[in-house]
mmCIF file as Biopython writes it, N, C-alpha, C and O atoms, coordinates in Angstrom:
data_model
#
loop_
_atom_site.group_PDB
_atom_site.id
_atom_site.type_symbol
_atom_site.label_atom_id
_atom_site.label_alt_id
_atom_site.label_comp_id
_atom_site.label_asym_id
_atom_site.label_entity_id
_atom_site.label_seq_id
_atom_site.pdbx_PDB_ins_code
_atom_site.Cartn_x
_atom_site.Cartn_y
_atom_site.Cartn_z
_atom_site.occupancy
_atom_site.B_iso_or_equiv
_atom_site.auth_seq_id
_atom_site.auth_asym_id
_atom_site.pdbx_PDB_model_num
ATOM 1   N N  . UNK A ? 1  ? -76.068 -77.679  12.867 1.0 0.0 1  A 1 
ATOM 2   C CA . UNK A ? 1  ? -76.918 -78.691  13.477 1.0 0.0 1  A 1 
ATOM 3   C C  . UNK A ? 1  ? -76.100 -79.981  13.601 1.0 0.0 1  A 1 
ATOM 4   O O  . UNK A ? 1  ? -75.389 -80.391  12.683 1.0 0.0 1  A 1 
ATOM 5   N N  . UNK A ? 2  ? -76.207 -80.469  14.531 1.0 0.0 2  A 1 
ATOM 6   C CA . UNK A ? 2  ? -75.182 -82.007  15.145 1.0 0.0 2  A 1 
ATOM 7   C C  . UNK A ? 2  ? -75.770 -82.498  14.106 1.0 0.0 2  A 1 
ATOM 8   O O  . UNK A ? 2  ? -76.720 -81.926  13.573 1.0 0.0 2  A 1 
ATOM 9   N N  . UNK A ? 3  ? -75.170 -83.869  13.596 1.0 0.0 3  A 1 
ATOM 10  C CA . UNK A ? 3  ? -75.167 -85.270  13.102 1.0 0.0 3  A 1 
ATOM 11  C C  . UNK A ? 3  ? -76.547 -85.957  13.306 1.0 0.0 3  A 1 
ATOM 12  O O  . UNK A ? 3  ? -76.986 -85.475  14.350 1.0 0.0 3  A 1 
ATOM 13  N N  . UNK A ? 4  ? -77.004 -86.413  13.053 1.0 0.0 4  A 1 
ATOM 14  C CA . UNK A ? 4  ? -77.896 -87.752  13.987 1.0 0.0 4  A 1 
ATOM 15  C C  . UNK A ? 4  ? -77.437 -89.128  13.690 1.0 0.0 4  A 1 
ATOM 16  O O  . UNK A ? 4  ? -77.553 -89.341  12.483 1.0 0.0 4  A 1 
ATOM 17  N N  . UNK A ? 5  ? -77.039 -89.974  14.229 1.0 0.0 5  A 1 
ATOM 18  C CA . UNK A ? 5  ? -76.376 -91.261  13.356 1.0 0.0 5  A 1 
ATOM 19  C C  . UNK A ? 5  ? -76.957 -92.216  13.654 1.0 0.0 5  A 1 
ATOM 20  O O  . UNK A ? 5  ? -77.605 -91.942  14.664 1.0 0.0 5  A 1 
ATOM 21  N N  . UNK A ? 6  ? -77.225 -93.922  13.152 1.0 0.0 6  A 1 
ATOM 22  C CA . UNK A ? 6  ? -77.730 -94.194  13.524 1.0 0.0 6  A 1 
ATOM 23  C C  . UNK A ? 6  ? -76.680 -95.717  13.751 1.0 0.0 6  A 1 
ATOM 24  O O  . UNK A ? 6  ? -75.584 -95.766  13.192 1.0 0.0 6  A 1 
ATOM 25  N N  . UNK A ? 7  ? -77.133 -96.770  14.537 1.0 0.0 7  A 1 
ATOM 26  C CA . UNK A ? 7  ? -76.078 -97.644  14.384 1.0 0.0 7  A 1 
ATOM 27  C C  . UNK A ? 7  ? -76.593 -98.836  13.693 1.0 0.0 7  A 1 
ATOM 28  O O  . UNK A ? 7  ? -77.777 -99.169  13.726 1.0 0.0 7  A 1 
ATOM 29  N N  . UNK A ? 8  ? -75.235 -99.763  12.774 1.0 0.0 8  A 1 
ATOM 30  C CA . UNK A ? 8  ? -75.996 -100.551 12.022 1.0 0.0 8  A 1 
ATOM 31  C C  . UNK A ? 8  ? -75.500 -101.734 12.735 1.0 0.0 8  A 1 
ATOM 32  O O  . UNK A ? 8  ? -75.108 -101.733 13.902 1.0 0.0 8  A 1 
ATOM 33  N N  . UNK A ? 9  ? -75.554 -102.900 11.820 1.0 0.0 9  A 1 
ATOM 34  C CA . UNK A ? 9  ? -74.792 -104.084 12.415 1.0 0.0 9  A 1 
ATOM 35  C C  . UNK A ? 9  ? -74.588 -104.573 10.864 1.0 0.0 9  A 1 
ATOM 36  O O  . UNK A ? 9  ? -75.013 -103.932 9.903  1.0 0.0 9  A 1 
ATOM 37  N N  . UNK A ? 10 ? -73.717 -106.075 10.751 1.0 0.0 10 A 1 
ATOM 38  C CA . UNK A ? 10 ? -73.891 -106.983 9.696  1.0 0.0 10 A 1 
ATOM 39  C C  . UNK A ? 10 ? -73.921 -108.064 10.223 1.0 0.0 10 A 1 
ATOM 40  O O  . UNK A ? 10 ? -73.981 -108.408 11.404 1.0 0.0 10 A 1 
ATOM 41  N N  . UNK A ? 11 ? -73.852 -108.905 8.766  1.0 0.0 11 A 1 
ATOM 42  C CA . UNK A ? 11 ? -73.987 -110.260 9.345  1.0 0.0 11 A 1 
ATOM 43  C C  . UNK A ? 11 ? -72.541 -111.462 10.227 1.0 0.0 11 A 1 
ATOM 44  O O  . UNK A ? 11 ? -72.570 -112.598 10.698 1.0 0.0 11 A 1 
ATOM 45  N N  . UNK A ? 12 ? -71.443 -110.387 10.058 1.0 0.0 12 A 1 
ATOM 46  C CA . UNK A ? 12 ? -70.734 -110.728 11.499 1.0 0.0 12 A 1 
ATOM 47  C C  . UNK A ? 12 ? -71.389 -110.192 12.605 1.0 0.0 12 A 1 
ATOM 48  O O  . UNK A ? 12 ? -70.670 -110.353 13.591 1.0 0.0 12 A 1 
ATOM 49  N N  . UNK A ? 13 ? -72.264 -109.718 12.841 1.0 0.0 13 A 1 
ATOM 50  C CA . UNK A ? 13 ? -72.516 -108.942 14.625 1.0 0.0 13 A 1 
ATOM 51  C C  . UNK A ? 13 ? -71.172 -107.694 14.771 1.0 0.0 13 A 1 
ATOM 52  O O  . UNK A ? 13 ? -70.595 -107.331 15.796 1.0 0.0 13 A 1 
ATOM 53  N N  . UNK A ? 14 ? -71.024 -107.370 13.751 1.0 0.0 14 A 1 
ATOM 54  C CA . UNK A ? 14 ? -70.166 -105.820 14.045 1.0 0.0 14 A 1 
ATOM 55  C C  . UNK A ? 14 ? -71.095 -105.153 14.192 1.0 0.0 14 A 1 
ATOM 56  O O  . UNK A ? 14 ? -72.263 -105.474 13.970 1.0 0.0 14 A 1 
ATOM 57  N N  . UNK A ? 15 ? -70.592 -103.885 14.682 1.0 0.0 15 A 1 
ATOM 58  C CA . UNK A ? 15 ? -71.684 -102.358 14.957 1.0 0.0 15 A 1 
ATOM 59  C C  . UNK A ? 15 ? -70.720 -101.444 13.976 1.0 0.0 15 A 1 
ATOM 60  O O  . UNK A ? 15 ? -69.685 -101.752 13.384 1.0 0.0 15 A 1 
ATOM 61  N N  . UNK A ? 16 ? -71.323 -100.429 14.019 1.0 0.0 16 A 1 
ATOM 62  C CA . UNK A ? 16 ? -70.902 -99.676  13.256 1.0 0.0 16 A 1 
ATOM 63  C C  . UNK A ? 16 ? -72.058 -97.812  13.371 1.0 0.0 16 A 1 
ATOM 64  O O  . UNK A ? 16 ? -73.270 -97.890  13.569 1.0 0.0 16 A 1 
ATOM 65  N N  . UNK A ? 17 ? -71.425 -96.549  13.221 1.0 0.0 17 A 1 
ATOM 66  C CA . UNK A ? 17 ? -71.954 -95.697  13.425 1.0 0.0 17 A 1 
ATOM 67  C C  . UNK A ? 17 ? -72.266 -95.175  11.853 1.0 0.0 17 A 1 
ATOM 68  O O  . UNK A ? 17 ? -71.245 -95.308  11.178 1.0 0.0 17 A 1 
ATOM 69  N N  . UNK A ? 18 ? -73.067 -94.779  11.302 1.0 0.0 18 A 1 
ATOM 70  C CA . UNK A ? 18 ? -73.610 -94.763  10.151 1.0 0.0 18 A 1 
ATOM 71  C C  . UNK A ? 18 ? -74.325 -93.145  9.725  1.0 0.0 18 A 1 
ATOM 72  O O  . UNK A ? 18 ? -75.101 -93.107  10.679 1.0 0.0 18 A 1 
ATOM 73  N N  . UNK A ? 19 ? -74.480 -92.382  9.293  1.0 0.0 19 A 1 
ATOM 74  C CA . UNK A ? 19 ? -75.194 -90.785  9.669  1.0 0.0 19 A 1 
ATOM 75  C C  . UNK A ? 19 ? -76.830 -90.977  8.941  1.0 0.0 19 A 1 
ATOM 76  O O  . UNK A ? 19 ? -77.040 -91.071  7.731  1.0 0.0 19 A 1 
ATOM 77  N N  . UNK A ? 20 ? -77.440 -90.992  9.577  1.0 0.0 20 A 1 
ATOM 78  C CA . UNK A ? 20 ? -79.167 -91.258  9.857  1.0 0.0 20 A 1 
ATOM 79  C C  . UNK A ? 20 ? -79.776 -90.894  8.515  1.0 0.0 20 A 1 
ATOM 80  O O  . UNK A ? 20 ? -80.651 -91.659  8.111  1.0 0.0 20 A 1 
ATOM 81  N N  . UNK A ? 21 ? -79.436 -89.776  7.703  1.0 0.0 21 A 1 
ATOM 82  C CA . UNK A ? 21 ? -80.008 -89.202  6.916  1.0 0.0 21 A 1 
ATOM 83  C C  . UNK A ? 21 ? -79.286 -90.004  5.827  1.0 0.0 21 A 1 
ATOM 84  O O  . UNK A ? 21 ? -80.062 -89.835  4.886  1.0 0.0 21 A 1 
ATOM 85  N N  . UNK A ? 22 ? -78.566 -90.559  5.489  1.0 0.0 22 A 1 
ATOM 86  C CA . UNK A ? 22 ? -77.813 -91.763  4.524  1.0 0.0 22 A 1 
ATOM 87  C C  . UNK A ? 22 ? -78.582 -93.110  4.250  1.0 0.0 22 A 1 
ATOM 88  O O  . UNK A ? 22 ? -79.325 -93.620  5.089  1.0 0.0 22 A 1 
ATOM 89  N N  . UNK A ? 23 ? -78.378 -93.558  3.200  1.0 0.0 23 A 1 
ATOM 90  C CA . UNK A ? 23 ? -78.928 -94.744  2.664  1.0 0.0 23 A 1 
ATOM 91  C C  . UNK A ? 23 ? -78.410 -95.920  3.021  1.0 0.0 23 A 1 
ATOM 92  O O  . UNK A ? 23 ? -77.396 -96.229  2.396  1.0 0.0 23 A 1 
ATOM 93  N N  . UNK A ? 24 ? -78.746 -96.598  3.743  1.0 0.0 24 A 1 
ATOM 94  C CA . UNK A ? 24 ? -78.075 -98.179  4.581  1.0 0.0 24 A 1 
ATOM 95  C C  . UNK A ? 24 ? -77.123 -98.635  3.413  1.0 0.0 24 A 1 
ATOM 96  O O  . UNK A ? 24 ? -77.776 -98.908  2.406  1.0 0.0 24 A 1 
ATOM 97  N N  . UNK A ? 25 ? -75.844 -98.784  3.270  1.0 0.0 25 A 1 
ATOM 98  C CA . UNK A ? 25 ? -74.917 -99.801  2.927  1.0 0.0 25 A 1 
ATOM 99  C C  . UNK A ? 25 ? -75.579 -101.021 2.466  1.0 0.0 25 A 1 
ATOM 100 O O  . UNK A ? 25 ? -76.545 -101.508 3.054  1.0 0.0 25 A 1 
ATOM 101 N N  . UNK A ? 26 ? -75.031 -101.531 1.363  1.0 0.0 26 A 1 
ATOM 102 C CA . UNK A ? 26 ? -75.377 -102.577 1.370  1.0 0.0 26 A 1 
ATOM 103 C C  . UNK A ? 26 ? -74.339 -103.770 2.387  1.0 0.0 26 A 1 
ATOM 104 O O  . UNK A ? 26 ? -73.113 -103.673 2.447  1.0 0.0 26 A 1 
ATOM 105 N N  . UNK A ? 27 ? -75.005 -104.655 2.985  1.0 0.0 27 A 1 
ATOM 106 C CA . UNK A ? 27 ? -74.050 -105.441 3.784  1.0 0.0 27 A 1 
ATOM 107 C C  . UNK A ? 27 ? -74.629 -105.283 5.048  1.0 0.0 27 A 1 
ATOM 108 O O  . UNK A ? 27 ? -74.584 -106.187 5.882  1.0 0.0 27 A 1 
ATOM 109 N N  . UNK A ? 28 ? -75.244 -104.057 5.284  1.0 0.0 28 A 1 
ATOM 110 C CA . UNK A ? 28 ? -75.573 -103.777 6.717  1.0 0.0 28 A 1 
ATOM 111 C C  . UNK A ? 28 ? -77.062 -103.627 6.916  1.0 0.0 28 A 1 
ATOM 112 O O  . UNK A ? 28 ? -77.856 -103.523 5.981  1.0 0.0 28 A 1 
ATOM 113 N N  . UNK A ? 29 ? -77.494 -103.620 8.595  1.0 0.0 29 A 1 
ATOM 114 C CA . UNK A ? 29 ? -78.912 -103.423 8.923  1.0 0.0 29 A 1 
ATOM 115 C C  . UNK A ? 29 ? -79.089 -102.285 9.981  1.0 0.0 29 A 1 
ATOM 116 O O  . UNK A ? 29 ? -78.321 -102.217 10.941 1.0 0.0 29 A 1 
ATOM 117 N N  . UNK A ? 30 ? -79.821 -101.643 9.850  1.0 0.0 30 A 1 
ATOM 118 C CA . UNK A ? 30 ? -79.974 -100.871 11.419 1.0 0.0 30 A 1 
ATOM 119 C C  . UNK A ? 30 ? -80.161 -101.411 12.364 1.0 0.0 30 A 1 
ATOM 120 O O  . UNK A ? 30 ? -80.905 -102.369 12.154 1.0 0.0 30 A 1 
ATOM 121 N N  . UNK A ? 31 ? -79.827 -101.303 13.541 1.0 0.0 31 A 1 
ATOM 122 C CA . UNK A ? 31 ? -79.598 -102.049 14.879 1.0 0.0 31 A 1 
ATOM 123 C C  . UNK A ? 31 ? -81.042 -101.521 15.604 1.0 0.0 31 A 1 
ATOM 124 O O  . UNK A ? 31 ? -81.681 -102.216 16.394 1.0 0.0 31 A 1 
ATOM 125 N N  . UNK A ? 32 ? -81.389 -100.283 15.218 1.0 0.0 32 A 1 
ATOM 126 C CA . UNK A ? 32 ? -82.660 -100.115 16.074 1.0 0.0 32 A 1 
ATOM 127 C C  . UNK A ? 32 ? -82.553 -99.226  16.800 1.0 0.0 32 A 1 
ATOM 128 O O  . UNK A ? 32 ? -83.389 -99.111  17.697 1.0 0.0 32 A 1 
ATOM 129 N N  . UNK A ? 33 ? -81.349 -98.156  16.658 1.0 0.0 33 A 1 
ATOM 130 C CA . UNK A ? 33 ? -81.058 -97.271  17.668 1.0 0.0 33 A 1 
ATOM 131 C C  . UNK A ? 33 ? -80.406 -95.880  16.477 1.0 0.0 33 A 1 
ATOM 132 O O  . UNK A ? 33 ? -79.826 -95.931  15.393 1.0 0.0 33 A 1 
ATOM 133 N N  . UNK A ? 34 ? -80.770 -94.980  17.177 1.0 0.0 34 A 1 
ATOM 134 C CA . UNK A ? 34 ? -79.831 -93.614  16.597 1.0 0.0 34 A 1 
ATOM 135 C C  . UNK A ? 34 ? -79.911 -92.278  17.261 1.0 0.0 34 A 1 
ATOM 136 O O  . UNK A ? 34 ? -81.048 -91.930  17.578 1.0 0.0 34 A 1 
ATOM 137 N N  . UNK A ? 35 ? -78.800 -91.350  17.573 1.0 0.0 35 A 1 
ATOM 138 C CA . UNK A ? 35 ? -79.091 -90.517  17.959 1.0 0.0 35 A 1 
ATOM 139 C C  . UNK A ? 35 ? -77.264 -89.702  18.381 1.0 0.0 35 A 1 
ATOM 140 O O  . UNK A ? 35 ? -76.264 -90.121  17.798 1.0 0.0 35 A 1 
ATOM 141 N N  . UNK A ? 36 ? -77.207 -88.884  19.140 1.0 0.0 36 A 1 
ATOM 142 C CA . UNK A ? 36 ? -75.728 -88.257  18.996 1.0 0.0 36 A 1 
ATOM 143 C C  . UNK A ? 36 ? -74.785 -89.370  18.821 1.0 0.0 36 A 1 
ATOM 144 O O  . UNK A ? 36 ? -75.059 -90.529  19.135 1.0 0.0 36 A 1 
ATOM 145 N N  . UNK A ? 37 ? -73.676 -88.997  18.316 1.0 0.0 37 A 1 
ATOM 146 C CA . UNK A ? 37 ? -72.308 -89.747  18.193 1.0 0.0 37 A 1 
ATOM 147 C C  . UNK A ? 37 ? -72.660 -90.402  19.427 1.0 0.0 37 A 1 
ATOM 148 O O  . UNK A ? 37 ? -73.197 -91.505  19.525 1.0 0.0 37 A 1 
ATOM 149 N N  . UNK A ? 38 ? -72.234 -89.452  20.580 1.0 0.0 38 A 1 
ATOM 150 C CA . UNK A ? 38 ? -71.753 -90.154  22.061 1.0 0.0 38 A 1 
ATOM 151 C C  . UNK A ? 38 ? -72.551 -91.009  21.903 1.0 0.0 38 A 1 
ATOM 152 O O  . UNK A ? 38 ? -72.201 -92.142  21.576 1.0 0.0 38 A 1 
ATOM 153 N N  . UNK A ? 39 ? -74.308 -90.542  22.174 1.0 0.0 39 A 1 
ATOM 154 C CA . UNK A ? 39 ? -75.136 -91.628  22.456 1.0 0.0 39 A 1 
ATOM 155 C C  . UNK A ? 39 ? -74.651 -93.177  21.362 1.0 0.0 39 A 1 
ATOM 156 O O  . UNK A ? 39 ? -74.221 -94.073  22.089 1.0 0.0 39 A 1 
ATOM 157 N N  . UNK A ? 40 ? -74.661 -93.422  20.410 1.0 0.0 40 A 1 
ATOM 158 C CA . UNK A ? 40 ? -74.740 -94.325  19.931 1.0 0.0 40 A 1 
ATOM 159 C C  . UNK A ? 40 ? -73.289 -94.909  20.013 1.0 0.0 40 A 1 
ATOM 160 O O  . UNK A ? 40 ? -72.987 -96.037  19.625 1.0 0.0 40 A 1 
ATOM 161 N N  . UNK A ? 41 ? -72.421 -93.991  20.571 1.0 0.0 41 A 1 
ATOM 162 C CA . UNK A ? 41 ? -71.405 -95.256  20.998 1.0 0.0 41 A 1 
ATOM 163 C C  . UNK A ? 41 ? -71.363 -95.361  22.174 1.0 0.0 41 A 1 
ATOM 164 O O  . UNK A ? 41 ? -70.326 -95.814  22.660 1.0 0.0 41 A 1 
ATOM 165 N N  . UNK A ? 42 ? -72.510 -94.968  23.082 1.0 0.0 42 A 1 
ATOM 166 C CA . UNK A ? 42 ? -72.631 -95.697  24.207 1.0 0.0 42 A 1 
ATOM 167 C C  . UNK A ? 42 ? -73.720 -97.312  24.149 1.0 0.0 42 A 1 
ATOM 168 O O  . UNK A ? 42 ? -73.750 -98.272  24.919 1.0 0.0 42 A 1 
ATOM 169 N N  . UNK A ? 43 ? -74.173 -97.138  23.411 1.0 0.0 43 A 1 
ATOM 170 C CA . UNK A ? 43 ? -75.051 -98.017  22.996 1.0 0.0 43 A 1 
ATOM 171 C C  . UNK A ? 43 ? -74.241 -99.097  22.359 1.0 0.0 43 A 1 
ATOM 172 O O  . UNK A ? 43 ? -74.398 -100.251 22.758 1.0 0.0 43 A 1 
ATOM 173 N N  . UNK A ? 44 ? -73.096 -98.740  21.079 1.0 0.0 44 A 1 
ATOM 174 C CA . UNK A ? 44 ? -72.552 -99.646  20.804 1.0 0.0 44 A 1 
ATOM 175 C C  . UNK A ? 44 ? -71.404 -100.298 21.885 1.0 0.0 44 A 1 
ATOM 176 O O  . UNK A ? 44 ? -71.009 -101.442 21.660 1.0 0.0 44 A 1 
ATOM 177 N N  . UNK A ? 45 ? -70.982 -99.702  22.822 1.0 0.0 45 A 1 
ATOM 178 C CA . UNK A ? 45 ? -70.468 -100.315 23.881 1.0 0.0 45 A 1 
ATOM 179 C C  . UNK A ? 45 ? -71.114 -100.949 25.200 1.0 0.0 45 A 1 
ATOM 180 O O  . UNK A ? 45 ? -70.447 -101.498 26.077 1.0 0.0 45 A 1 
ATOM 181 N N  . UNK A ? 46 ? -72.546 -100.792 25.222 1.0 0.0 46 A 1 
ATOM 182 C CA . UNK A ? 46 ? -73.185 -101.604 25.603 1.0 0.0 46 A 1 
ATOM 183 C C  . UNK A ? 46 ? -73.590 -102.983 24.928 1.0 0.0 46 A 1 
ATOM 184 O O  . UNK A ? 46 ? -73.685 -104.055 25.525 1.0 0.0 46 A 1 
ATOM 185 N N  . UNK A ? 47 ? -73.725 -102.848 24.105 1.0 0.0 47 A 1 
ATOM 186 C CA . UNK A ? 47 ? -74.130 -104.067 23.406 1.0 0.0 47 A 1 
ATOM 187 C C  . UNK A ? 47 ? -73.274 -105.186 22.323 1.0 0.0 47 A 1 
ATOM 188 O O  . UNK A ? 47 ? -73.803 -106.205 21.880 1.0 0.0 47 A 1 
ATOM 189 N N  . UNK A ? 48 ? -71.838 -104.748 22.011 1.0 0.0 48 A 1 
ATOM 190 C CA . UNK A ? 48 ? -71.054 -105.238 21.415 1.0 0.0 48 A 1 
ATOM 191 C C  . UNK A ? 48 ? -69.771 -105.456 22.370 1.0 0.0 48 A 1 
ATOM 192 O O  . UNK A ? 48 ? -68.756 -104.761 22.415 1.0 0.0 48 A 1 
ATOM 193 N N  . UNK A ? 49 ? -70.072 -106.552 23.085 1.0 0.0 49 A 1 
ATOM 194 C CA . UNK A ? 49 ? -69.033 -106.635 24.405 1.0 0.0 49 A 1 
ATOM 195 C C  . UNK A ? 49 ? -68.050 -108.036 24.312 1.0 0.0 49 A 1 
ATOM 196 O O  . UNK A ? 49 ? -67.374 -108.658 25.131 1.0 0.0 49 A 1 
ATOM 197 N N  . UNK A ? 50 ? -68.408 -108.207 22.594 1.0 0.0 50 A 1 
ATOM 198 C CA . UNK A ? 50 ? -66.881 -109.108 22.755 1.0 0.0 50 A 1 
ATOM 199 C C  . UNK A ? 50 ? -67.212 -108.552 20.354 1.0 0.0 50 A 1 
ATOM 200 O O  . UNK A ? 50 ? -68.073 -108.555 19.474 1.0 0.0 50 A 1 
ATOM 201 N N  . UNK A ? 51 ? -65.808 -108.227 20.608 1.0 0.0 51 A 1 
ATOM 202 C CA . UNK A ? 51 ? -65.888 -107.695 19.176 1.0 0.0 51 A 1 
ATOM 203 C C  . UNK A ? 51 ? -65.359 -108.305 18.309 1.0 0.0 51 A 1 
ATOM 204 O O  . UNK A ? 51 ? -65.393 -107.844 17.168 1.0 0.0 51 A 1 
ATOM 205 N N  . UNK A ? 52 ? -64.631 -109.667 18.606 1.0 0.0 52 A 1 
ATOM 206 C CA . UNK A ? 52 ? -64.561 -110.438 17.270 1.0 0.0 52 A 1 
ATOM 207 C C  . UNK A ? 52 ? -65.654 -110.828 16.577 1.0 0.0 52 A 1 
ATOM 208 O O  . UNK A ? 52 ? -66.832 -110.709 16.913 1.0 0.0 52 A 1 
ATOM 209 N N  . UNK A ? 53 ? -65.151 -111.357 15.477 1.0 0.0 53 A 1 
ATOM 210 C CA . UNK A ? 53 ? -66.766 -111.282 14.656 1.0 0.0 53 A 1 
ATOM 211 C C  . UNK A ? 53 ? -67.042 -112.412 14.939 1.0 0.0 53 A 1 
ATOM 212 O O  . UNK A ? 53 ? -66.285 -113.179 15.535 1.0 0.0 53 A 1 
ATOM 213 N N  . UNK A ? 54 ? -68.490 -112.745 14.436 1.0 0.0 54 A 1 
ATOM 214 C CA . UNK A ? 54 ? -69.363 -113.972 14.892 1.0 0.0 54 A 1 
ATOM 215 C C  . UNK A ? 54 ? -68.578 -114.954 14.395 1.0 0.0 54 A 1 
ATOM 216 O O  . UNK A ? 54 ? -68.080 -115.617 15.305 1.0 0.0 54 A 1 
ATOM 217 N N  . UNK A ? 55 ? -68.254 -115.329 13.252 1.0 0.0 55 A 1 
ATOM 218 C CA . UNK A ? 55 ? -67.601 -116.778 12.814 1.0 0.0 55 A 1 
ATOM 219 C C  . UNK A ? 55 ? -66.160 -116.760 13.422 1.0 0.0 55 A 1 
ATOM 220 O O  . UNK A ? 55 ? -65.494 -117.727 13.051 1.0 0.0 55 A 1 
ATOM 221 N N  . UNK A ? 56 ? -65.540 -115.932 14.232 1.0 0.0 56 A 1 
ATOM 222 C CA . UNK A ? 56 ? -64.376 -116.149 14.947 1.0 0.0 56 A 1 
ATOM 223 C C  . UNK A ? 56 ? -65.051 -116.570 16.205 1.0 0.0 56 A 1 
ATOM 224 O O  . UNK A ? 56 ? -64.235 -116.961 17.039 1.0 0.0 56 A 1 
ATOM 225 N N  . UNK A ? 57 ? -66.093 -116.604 16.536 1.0 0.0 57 A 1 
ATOM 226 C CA . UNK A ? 57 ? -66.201 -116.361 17.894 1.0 0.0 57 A 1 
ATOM 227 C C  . UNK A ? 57 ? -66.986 -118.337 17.633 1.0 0.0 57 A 1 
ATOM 228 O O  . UNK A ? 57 ? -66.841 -119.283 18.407 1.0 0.0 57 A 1 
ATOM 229 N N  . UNK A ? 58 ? -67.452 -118.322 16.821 1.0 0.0 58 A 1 
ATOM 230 C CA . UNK A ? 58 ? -68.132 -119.860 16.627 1.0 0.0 58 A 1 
ATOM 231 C C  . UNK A ? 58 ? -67.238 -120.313 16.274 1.0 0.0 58 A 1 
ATOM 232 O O  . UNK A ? 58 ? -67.375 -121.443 16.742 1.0 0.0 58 A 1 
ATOM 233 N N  . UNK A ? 59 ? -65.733 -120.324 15.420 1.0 0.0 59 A 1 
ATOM 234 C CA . UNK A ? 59 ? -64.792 -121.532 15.712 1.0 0.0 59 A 1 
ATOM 235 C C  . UNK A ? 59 ? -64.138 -121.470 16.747 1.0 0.0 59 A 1 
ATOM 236 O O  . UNK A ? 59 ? -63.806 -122.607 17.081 1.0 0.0 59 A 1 
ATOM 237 N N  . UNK A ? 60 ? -63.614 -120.354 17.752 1.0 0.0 60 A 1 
ATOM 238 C CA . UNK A ? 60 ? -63.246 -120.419 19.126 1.0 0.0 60 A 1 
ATOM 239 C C  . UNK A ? 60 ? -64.332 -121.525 19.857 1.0 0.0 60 A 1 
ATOM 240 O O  . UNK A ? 60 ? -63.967 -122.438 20.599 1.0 0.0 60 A 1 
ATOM 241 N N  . UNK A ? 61 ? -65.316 -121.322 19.592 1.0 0.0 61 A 1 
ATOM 242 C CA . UNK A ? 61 ? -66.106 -121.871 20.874 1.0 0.0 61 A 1 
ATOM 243 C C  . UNK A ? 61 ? -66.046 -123.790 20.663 1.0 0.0 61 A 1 
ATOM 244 O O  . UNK A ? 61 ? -65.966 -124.710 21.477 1.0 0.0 61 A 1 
ATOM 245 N N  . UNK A ? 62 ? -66.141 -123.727 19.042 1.0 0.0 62 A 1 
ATOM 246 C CA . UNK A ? 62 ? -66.102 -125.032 18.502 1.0 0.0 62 A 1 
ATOM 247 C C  . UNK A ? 62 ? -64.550 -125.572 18.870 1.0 0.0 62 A 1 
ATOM 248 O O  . UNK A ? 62 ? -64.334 -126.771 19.042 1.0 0.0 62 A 1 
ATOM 249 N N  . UNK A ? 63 ? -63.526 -124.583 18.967 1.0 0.0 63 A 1 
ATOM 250 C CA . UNK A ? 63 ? -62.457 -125.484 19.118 1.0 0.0 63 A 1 
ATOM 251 C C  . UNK A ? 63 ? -62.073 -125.610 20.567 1.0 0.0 63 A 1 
ATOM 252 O O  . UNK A ? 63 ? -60.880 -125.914 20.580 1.0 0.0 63 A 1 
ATOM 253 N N  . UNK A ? 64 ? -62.485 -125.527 21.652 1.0 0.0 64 A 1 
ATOM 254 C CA . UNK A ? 64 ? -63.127 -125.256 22.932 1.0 0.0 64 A 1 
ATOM 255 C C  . UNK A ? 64 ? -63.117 -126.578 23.526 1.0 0.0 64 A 1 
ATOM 256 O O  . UNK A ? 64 ? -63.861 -127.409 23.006 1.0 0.0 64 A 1 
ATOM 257 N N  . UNK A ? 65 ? -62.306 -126.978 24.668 1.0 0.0 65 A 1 
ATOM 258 C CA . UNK A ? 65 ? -62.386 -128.578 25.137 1.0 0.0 65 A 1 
ATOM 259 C C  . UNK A ? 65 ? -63.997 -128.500 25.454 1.0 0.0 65 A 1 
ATOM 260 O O  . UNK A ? 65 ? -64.637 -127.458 25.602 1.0 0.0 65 A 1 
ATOM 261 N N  . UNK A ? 66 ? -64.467 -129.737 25.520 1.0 0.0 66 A 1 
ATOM 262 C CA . UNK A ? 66 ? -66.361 -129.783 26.502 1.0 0.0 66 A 1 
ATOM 263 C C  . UNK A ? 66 ? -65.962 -129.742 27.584 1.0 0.0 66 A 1 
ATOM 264 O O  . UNK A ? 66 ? -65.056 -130.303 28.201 1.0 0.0 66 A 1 
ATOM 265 N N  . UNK A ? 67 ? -67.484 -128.270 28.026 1.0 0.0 67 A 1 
ATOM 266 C CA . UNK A ? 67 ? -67.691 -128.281 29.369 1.0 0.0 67 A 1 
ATOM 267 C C  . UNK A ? 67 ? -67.103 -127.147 29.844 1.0 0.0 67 A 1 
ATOM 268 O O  . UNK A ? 67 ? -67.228 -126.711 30.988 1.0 0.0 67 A 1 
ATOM 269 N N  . UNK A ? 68 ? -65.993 -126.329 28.319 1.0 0.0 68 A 1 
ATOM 270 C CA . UNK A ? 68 ? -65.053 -124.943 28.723 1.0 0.0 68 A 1 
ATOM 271 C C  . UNK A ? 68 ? -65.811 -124.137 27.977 1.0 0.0 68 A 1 
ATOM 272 O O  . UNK A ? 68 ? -66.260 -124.716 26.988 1.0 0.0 68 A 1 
ATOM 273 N N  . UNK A ? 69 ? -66.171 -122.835 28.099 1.0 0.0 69 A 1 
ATOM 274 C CA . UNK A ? 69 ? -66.298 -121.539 27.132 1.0 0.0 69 A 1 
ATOM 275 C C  . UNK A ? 69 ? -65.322 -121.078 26.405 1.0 0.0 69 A 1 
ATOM 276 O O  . UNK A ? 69 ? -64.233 -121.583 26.676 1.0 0.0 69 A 1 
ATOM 277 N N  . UNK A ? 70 ? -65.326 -120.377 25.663 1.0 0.0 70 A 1 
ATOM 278 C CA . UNK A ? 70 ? -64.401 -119.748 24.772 1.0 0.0 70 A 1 
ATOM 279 C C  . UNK A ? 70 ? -64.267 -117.894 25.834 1.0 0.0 70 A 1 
ATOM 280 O O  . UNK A ? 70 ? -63.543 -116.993 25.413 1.0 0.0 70 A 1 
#
């Protein structure tokens, strides 16, 4: 019988594939989604479309002239 997995996140905004029938990590949350490998890394490549982690991505933006994006 396949896997079922489910995907988690933390509190950087990483994803991560996790196997459904397992006890959440501590550190992590379920994202709200689970189901084949593929599926859930299509999901995590839908939705994790810039993969540095959150506090890299908030001092990029902070060190950012005004008026530019990161």
């Amino acid at each position: 019988m396949p896997t079922t997995y489910q995907v988690l996140v933390n509190h950087e905004e990483q994803y991560a594939l996790y196997p459904a029938e397992r006890e959440v990590p501590d550190g992590w949350t379920p994202a709200g989604f689970s189901g084949t490998e593929d599926a859930c890394v299509a999901h995590v490549d839908a939705h994790w479309t810039d993969i540095r982690p959150r506090s890299a991505r908030a001092a990029a933006a902070a060190a950012a002239p005004a008026g530019r994006g990161a």
